[in-house]
Backbone and ligand atoms as CSV (ligand in chain L), in Angstrom:
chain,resi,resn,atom,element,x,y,z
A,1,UNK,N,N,0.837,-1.201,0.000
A,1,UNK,CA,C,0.000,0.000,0.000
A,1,UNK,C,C,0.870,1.248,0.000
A,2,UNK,N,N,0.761,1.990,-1.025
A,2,UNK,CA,C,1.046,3.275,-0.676
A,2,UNK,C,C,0.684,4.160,0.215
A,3,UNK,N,N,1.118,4.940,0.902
A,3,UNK,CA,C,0.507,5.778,2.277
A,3,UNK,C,C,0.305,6.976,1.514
A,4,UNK,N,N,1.279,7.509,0.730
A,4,UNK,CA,C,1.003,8.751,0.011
A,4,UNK,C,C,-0.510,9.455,-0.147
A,5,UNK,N,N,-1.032,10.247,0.175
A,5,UNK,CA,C,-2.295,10.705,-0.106
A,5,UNK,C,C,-2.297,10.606,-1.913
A,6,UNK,N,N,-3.354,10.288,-2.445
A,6,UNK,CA,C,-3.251,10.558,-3.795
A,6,UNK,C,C,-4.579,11.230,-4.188
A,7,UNK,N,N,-5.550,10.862,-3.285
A,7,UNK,CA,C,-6.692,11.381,-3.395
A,7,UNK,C,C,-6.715,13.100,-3.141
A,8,UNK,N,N,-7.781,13.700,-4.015
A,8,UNK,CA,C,-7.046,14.895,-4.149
A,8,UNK,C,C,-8.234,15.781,-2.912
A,9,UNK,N,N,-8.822,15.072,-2.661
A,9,UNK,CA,C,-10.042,15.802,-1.800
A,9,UNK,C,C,-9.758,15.462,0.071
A,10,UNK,N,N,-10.279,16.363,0.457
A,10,UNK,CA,C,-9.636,16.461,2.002
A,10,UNK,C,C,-10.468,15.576,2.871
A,11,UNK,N,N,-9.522,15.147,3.457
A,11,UNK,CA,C,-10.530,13.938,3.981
A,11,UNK,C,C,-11.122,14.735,5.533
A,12,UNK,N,N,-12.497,14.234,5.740
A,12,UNK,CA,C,-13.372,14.833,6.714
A,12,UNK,C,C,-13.141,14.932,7.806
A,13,UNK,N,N,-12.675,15.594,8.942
A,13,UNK,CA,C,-12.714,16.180,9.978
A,13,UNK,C,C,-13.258,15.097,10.992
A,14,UNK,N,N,-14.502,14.489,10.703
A,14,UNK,CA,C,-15.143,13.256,12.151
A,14,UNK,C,C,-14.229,11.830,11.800
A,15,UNK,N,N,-13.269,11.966,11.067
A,15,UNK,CA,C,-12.216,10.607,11.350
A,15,UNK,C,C,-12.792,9.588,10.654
A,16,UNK,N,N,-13.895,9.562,9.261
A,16,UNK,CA,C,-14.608,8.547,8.711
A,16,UNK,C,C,-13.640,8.109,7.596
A,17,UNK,N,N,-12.494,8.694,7.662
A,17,UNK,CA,C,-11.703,8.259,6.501
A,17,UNK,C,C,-12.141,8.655,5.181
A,18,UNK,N,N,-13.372,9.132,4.373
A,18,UNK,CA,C,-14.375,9.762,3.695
A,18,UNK,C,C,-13.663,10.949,3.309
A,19,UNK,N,N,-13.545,11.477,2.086
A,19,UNK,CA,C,-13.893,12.876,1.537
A,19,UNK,C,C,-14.922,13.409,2.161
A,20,UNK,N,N,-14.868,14.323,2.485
A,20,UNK,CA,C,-16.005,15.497,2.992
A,20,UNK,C,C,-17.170,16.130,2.321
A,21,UNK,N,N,-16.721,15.850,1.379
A,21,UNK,CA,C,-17.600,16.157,0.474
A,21,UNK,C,C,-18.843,15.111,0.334
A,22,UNK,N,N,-18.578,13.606,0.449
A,22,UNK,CA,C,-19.519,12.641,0.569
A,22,UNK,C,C,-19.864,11.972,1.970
A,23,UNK,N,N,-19.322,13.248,2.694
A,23,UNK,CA,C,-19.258,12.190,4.428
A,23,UNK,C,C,-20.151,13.525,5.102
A,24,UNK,N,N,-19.099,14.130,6.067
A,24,UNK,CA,C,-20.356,15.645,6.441
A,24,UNK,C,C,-20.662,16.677,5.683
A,25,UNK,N,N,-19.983,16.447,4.484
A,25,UNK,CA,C,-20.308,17.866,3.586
A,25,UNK,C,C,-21.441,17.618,3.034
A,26,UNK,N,N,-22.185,16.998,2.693
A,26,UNK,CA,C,-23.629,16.911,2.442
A,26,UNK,C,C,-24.775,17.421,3.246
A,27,UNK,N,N,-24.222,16.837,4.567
A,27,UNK,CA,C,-25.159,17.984,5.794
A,27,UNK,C,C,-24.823,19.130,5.639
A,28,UNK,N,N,-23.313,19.446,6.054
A,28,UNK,CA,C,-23.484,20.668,6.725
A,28,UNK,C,C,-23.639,21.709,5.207
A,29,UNK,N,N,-23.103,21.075,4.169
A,29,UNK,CA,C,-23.774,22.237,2.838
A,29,UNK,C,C,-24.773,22.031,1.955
A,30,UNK,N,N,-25.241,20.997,2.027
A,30,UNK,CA,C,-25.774,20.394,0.929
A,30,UNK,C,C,-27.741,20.306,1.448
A,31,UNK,N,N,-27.882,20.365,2.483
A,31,UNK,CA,C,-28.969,20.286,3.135
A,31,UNK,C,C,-29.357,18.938,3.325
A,32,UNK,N,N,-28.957,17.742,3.491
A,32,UNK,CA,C,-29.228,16.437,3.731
A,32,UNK,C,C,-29.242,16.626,4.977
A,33,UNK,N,N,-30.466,15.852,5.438
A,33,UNK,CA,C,-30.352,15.085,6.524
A,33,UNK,C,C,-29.867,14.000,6.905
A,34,UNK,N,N,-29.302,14.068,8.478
A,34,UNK,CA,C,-28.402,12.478,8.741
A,34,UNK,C,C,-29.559,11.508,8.935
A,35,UNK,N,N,-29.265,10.547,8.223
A,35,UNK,CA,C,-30.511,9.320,8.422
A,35,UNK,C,C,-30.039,8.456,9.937
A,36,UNK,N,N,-28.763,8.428,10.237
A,36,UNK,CA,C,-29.329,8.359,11.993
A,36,UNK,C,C,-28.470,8.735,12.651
A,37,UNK,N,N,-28.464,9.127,14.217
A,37,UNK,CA,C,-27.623,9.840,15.244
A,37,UNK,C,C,-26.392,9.632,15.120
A,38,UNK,N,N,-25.930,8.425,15.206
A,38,UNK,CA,C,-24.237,8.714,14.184
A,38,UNK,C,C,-23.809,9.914,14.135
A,39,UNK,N,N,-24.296,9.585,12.210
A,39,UNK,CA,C,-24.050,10.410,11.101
A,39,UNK,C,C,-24.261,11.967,11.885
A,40,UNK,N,N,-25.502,12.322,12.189
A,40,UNK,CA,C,-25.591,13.144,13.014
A,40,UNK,C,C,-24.648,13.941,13.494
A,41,UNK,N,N,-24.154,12.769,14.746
A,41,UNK,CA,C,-23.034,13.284,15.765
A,41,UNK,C,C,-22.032,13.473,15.197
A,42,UNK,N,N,-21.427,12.864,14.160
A,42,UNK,CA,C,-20.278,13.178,13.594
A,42,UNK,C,C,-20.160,14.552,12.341
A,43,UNK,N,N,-21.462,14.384,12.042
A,43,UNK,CA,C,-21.045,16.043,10.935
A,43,UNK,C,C,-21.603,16.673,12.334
A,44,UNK,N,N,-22.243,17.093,14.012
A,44,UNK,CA,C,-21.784,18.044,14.299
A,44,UNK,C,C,-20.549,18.331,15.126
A,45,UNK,N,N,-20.097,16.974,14.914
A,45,UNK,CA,C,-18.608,17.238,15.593
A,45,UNK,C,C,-17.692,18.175,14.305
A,46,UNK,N,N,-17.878,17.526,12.812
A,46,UNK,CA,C,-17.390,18.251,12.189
A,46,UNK,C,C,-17.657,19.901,12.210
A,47,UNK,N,N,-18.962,20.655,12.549
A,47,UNK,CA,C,-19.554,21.407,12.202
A,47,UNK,C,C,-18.166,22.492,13.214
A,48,UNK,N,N,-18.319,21.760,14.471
A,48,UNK,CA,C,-17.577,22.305,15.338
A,48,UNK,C,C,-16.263,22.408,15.360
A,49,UNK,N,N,-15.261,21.762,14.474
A,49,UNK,CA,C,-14.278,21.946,13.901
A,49,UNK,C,C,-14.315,23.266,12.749
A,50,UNK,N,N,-14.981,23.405,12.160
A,50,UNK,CA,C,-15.244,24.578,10.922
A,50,UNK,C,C,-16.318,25.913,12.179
A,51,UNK,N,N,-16.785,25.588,12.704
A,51,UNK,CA,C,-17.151,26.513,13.339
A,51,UNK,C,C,-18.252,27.616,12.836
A,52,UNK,N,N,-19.142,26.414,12.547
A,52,UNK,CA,C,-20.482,26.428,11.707
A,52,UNK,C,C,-21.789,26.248,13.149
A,53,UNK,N,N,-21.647,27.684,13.253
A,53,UNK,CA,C,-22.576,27.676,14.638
A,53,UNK,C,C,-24.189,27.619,13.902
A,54,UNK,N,N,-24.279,28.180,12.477
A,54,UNK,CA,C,-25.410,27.491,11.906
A,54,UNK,C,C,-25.867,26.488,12.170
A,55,UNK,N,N,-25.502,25.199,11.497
A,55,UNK,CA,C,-25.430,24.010,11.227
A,55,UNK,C,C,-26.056,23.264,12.967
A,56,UNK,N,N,-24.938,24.137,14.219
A,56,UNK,CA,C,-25.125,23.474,15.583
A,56,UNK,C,C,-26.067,23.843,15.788
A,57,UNK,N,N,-26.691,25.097,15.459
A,57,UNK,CA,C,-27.999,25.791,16.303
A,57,UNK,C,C,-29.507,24.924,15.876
A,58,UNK,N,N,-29.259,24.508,13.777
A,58,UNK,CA,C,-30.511,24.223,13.357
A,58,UNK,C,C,-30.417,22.627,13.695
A,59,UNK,N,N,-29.462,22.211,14.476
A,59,UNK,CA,C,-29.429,20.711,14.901
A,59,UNK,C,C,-29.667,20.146,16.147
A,60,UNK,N,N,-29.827,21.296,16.921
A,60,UNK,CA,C,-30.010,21.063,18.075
A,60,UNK,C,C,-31.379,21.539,18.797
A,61,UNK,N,N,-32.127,20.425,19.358
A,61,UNK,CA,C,-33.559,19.801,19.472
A,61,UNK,C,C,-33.847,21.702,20.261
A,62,UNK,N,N,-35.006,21.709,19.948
A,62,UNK,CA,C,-35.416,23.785,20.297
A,62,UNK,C,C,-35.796,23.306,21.851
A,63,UNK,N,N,-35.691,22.172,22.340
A,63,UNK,CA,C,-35.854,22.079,24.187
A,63,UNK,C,C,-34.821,22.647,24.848
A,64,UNK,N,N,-33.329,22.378,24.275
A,64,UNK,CA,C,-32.279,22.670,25.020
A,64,UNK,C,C,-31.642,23.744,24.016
A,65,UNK,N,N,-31.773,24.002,22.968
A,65,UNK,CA,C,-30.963,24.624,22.194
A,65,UNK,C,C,-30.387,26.430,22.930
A,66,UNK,N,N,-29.677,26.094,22.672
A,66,UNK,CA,C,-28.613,27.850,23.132
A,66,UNK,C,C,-29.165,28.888,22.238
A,67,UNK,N,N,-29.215,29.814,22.922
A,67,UNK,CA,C,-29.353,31.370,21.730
A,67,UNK,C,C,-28.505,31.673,20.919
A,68,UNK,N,N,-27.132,31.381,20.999
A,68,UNK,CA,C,-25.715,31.428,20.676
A,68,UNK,C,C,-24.803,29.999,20.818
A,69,UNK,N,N,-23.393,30.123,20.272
A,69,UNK,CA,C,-22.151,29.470,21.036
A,69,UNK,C,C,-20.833,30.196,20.487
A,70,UNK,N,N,-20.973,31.427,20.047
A,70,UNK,CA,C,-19.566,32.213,20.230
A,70,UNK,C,C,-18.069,31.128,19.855
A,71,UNK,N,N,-18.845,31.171,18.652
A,71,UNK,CA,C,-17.954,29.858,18.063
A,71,UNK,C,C,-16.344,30.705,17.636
A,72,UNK,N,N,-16.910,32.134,17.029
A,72,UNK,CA,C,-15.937,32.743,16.491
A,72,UNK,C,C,-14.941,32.973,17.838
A,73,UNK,N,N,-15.392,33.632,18.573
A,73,UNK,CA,C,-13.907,33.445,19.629
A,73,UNK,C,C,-13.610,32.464,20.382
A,74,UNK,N,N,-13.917,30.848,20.347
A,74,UNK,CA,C,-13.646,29.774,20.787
A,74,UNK,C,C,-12.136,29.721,20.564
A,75,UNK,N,N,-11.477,29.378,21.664
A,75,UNK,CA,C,-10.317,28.820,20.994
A,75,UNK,C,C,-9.601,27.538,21.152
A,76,UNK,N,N,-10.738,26.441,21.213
A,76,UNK,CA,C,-10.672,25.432,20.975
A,76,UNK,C,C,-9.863,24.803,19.615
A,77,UNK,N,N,-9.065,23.612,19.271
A,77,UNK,CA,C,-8.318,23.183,18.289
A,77,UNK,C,C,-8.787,21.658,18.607
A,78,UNK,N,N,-9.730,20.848,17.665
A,78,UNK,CA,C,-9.977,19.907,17.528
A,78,UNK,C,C,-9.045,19.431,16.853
A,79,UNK,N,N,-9.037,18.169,17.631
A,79,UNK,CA,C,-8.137,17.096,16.459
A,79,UNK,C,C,-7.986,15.662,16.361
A,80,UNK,N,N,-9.808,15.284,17.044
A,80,UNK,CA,C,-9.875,14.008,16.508
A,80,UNK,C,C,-11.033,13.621,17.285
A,81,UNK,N,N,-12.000,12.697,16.504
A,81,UNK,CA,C,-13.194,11.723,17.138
A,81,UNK,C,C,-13.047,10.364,16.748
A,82,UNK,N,N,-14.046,9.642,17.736
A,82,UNK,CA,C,-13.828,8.756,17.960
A,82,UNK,C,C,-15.308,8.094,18.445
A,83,UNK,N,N,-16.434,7.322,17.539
A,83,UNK,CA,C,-16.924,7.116,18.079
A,83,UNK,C,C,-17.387,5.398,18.728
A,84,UNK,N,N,-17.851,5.734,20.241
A,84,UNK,CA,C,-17.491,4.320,20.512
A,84,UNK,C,C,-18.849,3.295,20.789
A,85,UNK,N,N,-19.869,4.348,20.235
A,85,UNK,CA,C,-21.719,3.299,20.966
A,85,UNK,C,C,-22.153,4.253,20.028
A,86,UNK,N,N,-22.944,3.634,19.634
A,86,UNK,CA,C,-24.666,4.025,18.920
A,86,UNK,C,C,-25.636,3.421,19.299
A,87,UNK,N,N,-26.682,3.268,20.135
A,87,UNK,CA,C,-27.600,2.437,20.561
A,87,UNK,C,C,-28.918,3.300,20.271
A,88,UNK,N,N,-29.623,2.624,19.274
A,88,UNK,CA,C,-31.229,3.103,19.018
A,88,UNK,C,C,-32.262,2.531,19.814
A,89,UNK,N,N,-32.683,2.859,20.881
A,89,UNK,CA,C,-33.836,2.126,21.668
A,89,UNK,C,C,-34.698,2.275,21.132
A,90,UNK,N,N,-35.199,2.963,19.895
A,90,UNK,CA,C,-36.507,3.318,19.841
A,90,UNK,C,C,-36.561,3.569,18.083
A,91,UNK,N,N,-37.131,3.806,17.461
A,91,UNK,CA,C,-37.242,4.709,15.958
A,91,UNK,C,C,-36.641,5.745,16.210
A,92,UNK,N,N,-37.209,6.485,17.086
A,92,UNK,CA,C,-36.644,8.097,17.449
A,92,UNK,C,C,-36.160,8.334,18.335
A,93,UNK,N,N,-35.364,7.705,19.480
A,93,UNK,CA,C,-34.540,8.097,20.085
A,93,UNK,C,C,-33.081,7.048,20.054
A,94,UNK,N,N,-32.190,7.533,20.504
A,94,UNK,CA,C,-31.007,7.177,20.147
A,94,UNK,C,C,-29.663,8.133,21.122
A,95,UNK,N,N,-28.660,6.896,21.417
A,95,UNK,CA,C,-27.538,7.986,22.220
A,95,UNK,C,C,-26.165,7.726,21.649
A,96,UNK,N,N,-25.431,8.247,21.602
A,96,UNK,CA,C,-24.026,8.029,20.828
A,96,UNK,C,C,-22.757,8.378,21.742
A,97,UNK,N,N,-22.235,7.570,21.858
A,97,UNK,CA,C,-21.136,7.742,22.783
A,97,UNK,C,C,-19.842,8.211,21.977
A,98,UNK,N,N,-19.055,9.084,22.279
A,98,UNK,CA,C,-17.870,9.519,21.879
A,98,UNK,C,C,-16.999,9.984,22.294
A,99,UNK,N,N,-15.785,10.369,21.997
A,99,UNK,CA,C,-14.240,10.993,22.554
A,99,UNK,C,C,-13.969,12.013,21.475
A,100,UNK,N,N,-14.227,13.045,21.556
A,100,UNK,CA,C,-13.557,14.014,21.046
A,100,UNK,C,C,-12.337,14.898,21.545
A,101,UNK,N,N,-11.195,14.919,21.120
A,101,UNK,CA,C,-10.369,15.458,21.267
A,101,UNK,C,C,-9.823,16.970,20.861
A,102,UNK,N,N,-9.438,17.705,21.488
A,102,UNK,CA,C,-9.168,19.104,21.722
A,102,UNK,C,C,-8.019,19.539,22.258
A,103,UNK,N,N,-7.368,21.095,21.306
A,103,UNK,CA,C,-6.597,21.278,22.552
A,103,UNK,C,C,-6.939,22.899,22.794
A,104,UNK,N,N,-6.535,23.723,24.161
A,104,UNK,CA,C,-6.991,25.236,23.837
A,104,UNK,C,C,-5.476,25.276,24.958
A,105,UNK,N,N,-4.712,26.439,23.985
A,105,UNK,CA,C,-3.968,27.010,24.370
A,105,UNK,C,C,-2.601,26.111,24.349
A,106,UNK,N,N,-2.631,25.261,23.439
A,106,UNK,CA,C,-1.822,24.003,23.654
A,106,UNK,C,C,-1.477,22.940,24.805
A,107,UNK,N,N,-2.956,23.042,25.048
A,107,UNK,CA,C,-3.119,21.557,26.417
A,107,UNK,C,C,-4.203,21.162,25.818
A,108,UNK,N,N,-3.593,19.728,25.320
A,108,UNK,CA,C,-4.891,18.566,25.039
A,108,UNK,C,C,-5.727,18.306,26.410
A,109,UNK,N,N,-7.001,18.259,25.816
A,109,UNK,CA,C,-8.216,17.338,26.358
A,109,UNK,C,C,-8.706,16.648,25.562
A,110,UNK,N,N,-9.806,15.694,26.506
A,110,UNK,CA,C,-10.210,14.703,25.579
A,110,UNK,C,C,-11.776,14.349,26.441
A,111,UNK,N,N,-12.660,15.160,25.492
A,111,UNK,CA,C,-13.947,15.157,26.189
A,111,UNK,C,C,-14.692,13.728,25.648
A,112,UNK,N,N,-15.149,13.398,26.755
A,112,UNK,CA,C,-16.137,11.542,26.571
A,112,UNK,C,C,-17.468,12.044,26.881
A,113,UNK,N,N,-18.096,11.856,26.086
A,113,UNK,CA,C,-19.667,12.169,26.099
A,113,UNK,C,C,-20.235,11.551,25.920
A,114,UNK,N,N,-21.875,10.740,26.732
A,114,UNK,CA,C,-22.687,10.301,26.086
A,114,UNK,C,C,-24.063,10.909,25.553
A,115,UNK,N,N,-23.894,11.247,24.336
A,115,UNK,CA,C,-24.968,12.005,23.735
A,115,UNK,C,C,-26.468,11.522,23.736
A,116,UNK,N,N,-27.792,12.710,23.996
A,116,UNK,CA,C,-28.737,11.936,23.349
A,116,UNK,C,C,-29.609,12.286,22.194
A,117,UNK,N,N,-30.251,11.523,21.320
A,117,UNK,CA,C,-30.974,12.472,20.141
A,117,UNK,C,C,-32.551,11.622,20.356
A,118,UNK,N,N,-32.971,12.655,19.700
A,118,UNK,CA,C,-34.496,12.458,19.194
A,118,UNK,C,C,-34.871,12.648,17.888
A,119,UNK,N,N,-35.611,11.839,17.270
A,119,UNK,CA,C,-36.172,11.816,15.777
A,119,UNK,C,C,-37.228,12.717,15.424
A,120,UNK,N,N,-37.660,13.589,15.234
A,120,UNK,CA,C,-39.130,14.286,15.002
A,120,UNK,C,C,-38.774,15.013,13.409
A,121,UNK,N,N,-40.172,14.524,12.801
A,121,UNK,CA,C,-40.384,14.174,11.273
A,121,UNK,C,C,-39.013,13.797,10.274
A,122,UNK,N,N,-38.224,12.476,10.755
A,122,UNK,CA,C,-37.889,12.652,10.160
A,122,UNK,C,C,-36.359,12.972,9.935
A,123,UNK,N,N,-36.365,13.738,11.029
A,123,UNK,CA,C,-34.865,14.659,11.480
A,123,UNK,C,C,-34.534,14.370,12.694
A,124,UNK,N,N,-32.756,13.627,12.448
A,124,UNK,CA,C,-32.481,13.837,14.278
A,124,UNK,C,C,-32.008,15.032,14.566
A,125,UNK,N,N,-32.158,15.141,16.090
A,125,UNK,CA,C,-31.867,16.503,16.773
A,125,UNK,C,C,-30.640,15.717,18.001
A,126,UNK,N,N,-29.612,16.918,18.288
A,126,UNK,CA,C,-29.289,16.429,19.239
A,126,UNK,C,C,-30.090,17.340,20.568
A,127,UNK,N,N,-29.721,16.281,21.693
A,127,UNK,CA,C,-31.166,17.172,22.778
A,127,UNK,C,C,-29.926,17.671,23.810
A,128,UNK,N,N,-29.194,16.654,24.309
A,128,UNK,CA,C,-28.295,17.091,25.468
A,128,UNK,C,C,-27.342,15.962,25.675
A,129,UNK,N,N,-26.451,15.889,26.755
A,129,UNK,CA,C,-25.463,14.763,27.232
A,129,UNK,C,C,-24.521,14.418,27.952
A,130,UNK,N,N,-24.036,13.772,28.815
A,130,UNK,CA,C,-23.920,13.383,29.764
A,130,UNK,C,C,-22.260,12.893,29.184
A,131,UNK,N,N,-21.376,14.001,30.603
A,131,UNK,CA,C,-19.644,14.114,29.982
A,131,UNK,C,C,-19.541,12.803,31.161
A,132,UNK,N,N,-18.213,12.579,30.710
A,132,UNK,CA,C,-17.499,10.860,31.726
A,132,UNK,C,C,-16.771,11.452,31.817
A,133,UNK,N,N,-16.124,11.344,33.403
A,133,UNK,CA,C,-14.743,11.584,33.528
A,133,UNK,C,C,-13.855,10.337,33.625
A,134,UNK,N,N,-13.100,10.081,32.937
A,134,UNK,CA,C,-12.300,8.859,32.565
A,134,UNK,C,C,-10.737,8.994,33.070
L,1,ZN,ZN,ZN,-17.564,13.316,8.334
C-alpha cells in the first residue's frame, strides 16, 4: 500500500476516513439530513471543527438549544473523534457515545460524552449529554 495521499479531496474532519464532500459535507452544505444519530453526531462534531454555529444551532432539538455558542472566539483546536456506541432504543430516540479530542492554548483534552438524540419528522436533533470523567 502506498501511504502517500493521492486522493485529491480532504478527507473529513469526524475521522470517517471519507472525503467530505460525501461524508459531512452533504449535511453541513448540501442540506441532507443524517438518516441516523451517528451520522448526526459526527457532521456536528465536524460542524464544530469549521465553526459552523449554523449548522449546531438548526441541529439542536429547540428544548435545550442555546441562543448562541460564540464559536468565532472559541479557541478550541480539535483534532480528533472517535466514536465508541450508537444504541437506538426506539425509531426516534437514540444515544451516541464519543471521545472528542481538543486542545486550547496548547493543552490537550479529551472530552467523553454520552450524547442523546431524538427523531421528530424525520430529522435527528441532538437534545443534550452526559460528559465521563475517565
Ligand atoms: Zn464526516
Amino acid at each position: 500500500m502506498n501511504s502517500r495521499v493521492t486522493d485529491q479531496a480532504p478527507h473529513c474532519p469526524c475521522n470517517s476516513n471519507q472525503p467530505y464532500r460525501t461524508c459531512c459535507g452533504r449535511f453541513l452544505d448540501c442540506d441532507e439530513f443524517a438518516a441516523t444519530a451517528e451520522l448526526l453526531m459526527r457532521s456536528r462534531y465536524t460542524a464544530y471543527t469549521l465553526k459552523r454555529e449554523d449548522y449546531l444551532l438548526a441541529t439542536w432539538h429547540r428544548s435545550t438549544r442555546p441562543a448562541s455558542l460564540d464559536l468565532a472566539n472559541a479557541s478550541q483546536h480539535w483534532l480528533g473523534l472517535t466514536v465508541k456506541r450508537h444504541e437506538q432504543s426506539n425509531p426516534d430516540q437514540a444515544i451516541v457515545e464519543f471521545i472528542a479530542r481538543h486542545k486550547i492554548n496548547g493543552r490537550a483534552f479529551r472530552l467523553h460524552e454520552i450524547s442523546r438524540f431524538v427523531r421528530e419528522q424525520n430529522r435527528w436533533f441532538y437534545v443534550d449529554g452526559d460528559i465521563l470523567s475517565d
